[in-house]
N, C-alpha and C positions, 0 to 999 in steps of 0.2 A: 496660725489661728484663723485667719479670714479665708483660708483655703478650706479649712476641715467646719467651717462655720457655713460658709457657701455650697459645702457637699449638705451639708444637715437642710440647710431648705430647699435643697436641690429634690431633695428624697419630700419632703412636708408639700409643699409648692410645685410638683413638676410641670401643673398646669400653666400658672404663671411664665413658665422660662421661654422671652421670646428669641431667645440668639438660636440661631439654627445651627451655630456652629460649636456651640457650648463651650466658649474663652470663658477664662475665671480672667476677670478685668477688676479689682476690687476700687471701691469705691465709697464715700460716707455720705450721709444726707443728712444735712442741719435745718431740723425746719421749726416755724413760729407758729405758737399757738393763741388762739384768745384769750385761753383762762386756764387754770391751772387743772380744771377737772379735762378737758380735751386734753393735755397732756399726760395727765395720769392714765386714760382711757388707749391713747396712743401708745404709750410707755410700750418699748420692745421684752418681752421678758428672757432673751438670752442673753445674760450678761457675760463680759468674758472679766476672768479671773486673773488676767495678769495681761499689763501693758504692751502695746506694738508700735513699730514706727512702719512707716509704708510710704512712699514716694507718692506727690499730689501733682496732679498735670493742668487738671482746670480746677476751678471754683464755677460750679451749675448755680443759677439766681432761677428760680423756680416761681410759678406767678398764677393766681386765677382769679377771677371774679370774688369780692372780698363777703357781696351776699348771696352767692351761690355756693355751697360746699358743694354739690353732686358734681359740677364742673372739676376732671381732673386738670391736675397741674399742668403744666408745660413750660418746658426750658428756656426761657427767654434769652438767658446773656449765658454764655461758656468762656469763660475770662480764664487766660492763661497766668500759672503763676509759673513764676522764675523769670530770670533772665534772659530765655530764650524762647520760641515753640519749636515743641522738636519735628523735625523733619521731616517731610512725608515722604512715602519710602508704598513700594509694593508689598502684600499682602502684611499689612502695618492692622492692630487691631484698633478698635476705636478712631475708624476713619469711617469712609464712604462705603458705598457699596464694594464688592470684590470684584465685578463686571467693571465697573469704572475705574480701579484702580488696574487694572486689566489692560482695559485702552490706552490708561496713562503709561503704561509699561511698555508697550505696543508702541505707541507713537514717541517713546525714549524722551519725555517729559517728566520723568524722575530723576532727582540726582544717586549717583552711586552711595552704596554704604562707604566704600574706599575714597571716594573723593571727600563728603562730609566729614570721616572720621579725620582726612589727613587736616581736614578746617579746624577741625575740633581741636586735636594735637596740637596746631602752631599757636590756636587763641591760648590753650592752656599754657603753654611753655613761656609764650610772650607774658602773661601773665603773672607769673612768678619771676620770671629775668626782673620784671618793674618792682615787683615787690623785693625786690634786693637791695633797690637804692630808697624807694616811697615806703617808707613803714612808720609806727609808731614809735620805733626808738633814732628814727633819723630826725622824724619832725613830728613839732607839737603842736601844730601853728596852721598848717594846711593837713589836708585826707587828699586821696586821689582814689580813682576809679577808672576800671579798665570795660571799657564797655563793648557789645557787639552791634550794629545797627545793618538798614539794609536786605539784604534778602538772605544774609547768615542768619540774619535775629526772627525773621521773620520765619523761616523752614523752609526754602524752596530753593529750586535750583540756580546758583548767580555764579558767575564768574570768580568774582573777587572775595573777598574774607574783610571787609568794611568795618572798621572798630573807629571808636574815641578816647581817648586820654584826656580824664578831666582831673586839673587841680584845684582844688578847692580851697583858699582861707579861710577858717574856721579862728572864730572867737576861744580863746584858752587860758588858764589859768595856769596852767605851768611853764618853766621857764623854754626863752625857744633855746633850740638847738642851733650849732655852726649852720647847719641847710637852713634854717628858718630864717638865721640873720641874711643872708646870701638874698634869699626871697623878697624878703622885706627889702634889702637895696635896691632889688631890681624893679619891683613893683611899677612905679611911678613912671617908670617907660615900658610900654605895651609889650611893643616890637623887641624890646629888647630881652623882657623876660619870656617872652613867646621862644625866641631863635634859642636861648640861654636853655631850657627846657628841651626844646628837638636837638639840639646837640649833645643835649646828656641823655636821652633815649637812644638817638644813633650809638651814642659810645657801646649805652649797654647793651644793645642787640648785635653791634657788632664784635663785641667780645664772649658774648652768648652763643654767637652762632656763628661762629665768623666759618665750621668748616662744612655748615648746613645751607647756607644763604650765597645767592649769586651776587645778590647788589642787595644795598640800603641804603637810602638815598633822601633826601627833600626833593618835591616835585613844586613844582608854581603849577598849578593845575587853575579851576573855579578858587577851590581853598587849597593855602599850604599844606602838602601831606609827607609824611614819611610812607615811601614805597619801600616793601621789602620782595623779593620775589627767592622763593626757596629753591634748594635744587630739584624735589621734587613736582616744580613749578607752579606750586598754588603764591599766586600775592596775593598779600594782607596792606591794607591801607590805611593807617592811623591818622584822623585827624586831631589833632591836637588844639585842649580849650580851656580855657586859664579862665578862674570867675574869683575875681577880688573883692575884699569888703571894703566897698567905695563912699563914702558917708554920705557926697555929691548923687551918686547914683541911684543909690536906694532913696536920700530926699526926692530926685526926681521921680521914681517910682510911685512913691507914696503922693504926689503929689497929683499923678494923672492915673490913680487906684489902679494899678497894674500889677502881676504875681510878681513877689517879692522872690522867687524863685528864680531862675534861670532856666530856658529848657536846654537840656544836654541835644547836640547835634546829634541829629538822626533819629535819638532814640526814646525821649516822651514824644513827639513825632507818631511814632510807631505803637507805643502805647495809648494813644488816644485815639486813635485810629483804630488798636483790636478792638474796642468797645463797642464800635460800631458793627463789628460782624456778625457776633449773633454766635456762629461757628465756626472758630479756628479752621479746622480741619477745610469746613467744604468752601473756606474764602482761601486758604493757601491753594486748592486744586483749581479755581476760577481764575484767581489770577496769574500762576503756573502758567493756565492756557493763555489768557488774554495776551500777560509777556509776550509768550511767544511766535502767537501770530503777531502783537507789534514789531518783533524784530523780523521776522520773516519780508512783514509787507514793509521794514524799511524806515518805520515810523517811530523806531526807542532810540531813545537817546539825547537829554539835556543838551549836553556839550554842541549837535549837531541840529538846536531849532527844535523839536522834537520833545515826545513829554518823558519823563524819568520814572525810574521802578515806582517810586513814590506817586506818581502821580496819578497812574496807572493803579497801586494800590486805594488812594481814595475811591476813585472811583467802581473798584468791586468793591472797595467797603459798601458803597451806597447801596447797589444792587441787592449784597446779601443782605445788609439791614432792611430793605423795602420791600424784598420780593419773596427773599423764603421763606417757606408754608412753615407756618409750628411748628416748636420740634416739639412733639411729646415725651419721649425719651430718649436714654441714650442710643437706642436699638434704633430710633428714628434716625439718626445721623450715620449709624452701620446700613442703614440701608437704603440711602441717599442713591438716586439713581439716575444712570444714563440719563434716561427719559428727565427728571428734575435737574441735572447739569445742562442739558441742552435746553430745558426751559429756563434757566439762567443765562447762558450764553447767549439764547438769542435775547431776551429783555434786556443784557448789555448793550448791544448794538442798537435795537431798535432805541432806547432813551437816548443814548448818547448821536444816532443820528440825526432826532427828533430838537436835540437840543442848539437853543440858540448860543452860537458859541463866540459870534461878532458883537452881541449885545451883553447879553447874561454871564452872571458871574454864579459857577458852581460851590457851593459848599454842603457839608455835613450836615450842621446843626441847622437849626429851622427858619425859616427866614424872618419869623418876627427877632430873631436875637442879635444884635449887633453888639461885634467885638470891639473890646476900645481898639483906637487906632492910636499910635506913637506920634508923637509932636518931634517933627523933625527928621520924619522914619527917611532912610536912605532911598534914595529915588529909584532904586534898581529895584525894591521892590511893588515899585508901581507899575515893570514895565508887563509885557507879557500879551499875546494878542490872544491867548485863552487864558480863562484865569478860574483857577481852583484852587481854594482856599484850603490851607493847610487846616485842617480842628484842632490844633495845640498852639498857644499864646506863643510868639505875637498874631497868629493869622494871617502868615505871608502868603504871596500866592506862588504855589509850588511852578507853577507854570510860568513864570516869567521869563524861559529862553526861549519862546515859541513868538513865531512869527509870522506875519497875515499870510505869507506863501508857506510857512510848513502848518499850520492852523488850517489851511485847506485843504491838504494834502491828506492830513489825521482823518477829517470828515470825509474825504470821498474813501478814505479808507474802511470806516464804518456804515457808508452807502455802499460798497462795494460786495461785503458781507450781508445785506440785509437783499440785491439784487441776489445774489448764487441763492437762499433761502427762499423767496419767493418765485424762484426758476425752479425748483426740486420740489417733488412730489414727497412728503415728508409725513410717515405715517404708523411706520413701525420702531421700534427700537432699535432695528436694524438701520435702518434709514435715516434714525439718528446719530447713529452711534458714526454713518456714512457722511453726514452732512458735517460733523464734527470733524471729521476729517481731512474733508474738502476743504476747510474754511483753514484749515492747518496749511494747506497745499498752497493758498496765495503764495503769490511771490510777488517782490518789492520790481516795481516796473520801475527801474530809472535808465536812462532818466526815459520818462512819457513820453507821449507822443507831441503834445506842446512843446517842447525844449528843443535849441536850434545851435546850442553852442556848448561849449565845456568851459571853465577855468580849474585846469589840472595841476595839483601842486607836488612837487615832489622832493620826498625828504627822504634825507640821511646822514649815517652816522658812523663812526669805527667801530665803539662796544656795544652791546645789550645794554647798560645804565644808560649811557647816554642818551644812548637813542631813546630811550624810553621815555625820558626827561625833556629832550629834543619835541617832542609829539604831545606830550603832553602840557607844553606850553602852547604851539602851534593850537592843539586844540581849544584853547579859554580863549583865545582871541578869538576865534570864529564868529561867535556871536556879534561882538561890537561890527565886525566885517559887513552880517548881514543886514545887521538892521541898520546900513552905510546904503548897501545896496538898495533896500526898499526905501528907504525917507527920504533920501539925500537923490538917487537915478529911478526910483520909482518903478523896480525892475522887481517880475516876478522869477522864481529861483525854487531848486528843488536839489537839497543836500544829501549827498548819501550819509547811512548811519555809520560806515563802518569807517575803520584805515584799512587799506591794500595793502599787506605788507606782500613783499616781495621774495622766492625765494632766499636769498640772501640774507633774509632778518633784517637785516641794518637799510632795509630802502622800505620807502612805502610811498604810496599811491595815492590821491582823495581830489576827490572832482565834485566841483558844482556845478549844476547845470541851469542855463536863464532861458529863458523864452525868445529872447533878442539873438539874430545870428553874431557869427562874430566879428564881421566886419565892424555893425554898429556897436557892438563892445569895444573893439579896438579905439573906433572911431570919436568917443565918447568923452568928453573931457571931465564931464562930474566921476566917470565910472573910473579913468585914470587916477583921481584925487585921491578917491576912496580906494584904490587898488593897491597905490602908494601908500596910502596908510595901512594901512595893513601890513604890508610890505616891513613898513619902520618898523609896528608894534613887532613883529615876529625878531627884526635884527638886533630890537632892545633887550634882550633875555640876556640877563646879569650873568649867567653862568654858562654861557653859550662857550664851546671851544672851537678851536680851528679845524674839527672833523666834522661839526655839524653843519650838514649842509641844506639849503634850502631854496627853492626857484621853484616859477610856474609858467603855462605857457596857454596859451587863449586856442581854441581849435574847432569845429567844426564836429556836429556830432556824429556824422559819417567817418569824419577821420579817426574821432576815439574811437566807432566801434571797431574800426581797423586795425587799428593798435589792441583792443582786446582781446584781439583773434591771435594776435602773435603768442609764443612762449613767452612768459617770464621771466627774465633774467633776474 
């Protein structure tokens, strides 16, 4: 019906049609009138005679001067609905220009249709495996929900397949179930009903999949996760989040008028945050890019001092909510171009160079508004040597693994960027579309030319689970290590983002590098203390086995680049 409706004023209107490429995209428009004579005069007169369903991707919030009617509309908010945005992809309709998705193709900043779909497939199937054991005829007492967060939920190219598993007590009036009563026992101890929970998710995924899946496993990472890694080798990461009806907790709540709600991990996060973009579409291509010149120049990554996708995405939030032009229509956003993404990409870098990052605390919302702050909040979320404020309650700052030496490191990153732009003569669309790609080309200089010494660690393992497990504990320590190094020996340090894994899979490689040669490292009795700690933290891992191996060794950074040079074993 809306296809043979859209040929009818295709033929009435041909003036009107601005797509040059003539997609049927359908789409509705809800608008508000003053009085009911301007909507009688409005009123469409082709009505259709029989109902449709049609799949809805945004909701357009449309806005103009309230005493000017001759002022047309314009697009203010493009607010995704569902559970997900779907994924930008090459010659995709209702995106950007086709020149820009072009480059994006070109510079292999798209994720595959194959690699998304296999994402898709495992969130679906995990999915339904949960709902075998969490249903309404199991329990009356709790709901559960299987969620996506991360750069799956967002549409862009990531790694991992990043979900949560929440279970909810819910108020009810029927009677509970066996599982209910079980739940109800276990409540009163956190940890208990927490592990109680990831061991009956382990069971069913591993009786689900057991001849699809290589490992499934708990990790001690930042947060407890179940890691699954498929044979087609997409992992999926479930963090698992239990919200009780606590009568203590909620008094406290109410007491310090705080949302009575809880935000799910990762993902009202991410929904308060789309709000701020204006346009899905051209904030997943911004920060596509931004990503991944951060991981290029060496600069992504929580776990390694560094900022996280997350944090990275507030800050294109901000960009696209401040910087881009109107949209008038939808045809405005199909024709989003080079030339306007490279005017984005550079007002990224120029704000964020510009910005005081040792003083000033970045957020969203507007600086007269202050969010309450928690009586008692966990100290870890005060730490942070950059700090950007998450827009979703409680207001943590996403930034708090970042450290005065990887905080500096981030800025001459985006000085770095705004030097090659003011070097280059920059004038055509060609020129842009050149600079854009230049700024792709950085590469992560570690360690710099300041750095005079290594601390090399090196791990291993027997299997793929363990190892993985193995490293991933190694890595949540990192942090306390560094910020050991700077308070405690007052040393500047510069972390690589990645692990070295090693031909062999089961070995890997990770160096930091300090400003101090290594003699005065060795020599060092604060830096010893902290060295040793460290040391403990890593041999204390409760699940560690006698294959897990792990040691470091102090070196000169003439000698590691020598070692670089060698093969791989």
């Amino acid at each position: 019906h809306l296809k043979q409706l859209r040929g009818q004023l295709a033929q009435l209107f041909s003036n009107c049609l601005k797509n040059d490429r003539n997609t049927y995209n359908p789409h509705m428009t809800v608008a508000q009138f003053d009085s009911q004579e301007e909507f009688n005069q409005a009123k469409p007169s082709l009505i259709l005679n029989e109902s449709f369903e049609f799949p809805v991707q945004y909701l357009y919030i449309l806005q103009r001067p309230h005493d000017n009617d001759t002022t047309p509309f314009h697009i203010v908010h493009q607010i995704p609905l569902g559970p997900m945005l779907h994924s930008i992809s090459y010659k995709q309709f209702n995106s950007v220009h086709i020149k820009l998705q072009e480059f994006f193709q070109t510079m292999n900043l798209y994720e595959s249709n194959e690699s998304y779909q296999r994402k898709q497939d495992k969130f679906e199937k995990l999915s339904r495996c949960f709902q075998q054991v969490f249903n309404k005829d199991t329990l009356h007492c709790f709901t559960h929900s299987f969620l996506p967060y991360g750069s799956f939920r967002i549409g862009i190219n990531g790694q991992d397949v990043d979900t949560v598993f929440l279970l909810n007590e819910i108020k009810s009036v029927n009677t509970e179930t066996t599982f209910d009563e079980t739940l109800h026992q276990l409540k009163h101890n956190s940890s208990t009903l927490n592990n109680y929970i990831v061991n009956l998710l382990e069971t069913q995924i591993n009786g689900n999949f057991k001849n699809e899946i290589i490992y499934c496993m708990k990790i001690e990472a930042l947060f407890p996760i179940i890691s699954i890694l498929f044979n087609d080798q997409t992992k999926v990461e479930i963090f698992v989040q239990i919200e009780l009806n606590n009568e203590q907790l909620i008094e406290r709540k109410v007491a310090n008028d705080l949302h009575l709600l809880e935000s799910i991990h990762g993902v009202h996060d991410i929904e308060r945050l789309l709000v701020h973009v204006r346009s899905p579409p051209i904030f997943q291509h911004l920060l596509t890019y931004i990503r991944t010149w951060a991981q290029h120049m060496g600069l992504y990554g929580q776990v390694y001092g560094y900022l996280s996708g997350y944090c990275w995405a507030i800050l294109c939030a901000h960009i696209c909510h401040k910087h881009l032009s109107p949209i008038k229509s939808l045809s405005s956003i199909e024709e989003f171009s080079i030339d306007e993404f490279f005017s984005l990409v550079k007002q990224f870098f120029s704000t964020f160079a510009q910005f005081n990052w040792s003083a000033d605390t970045f957020c969203l919302y507007p600086k007269s508004y202050k969010p309450v702050t928690y009586s008692g909040r966990s100290q870890i979320y005060q730490r942070g040597s950059m700090r950007i404020i998450s827009p979703s309650p409680p207001f943590n700052n996403a930034a708090r693994a970042t450290k005065k030496s990887t905080r500096n490191l981030i800025i001459q990153g985006f000085h770095h960027v705004i030097q090659l732009l003011d070097s280059t003569n920059i004038i055509t669309t060609e020129d842009k579309s050149n600079a854009l790609e230049q700024i792709l080309d950085l590469n992560n200089d570690f360690p710099n030319e300041k750095m005079k010494s290594i601390v090399q660690l090196i791990i291993s393992s027997e299997t793929v689970n363990e190892f993985d497990s193995w490293i991933g504990w190694i890595k949540s320590r990192l942090s306390f290590f560094f910020s050991d190094c700077e308070e405690t020996c007052h040393y500047t340090f510069q972390s690589q983002n990645t692990i070295g894994y090693q031909s062999t899979k089961n070995k890997a490689l990770y160096a930091i590098a300090f400003q101090v040669d290594s003699t005065t490292l060795q020599q060092c009795r604060k830096f010893t203390v902290c060295l040793q700690k460290f040391i403990d933290q890593v041999n204390s891992f409760v699940n560690r086995t006698t294959s897990m191996k792990f040691s470091l060794k102090i070196i000169s950074i003439d000698d590691w680049k020598l070692e670089q040079i060698k093969p791989k074993l």
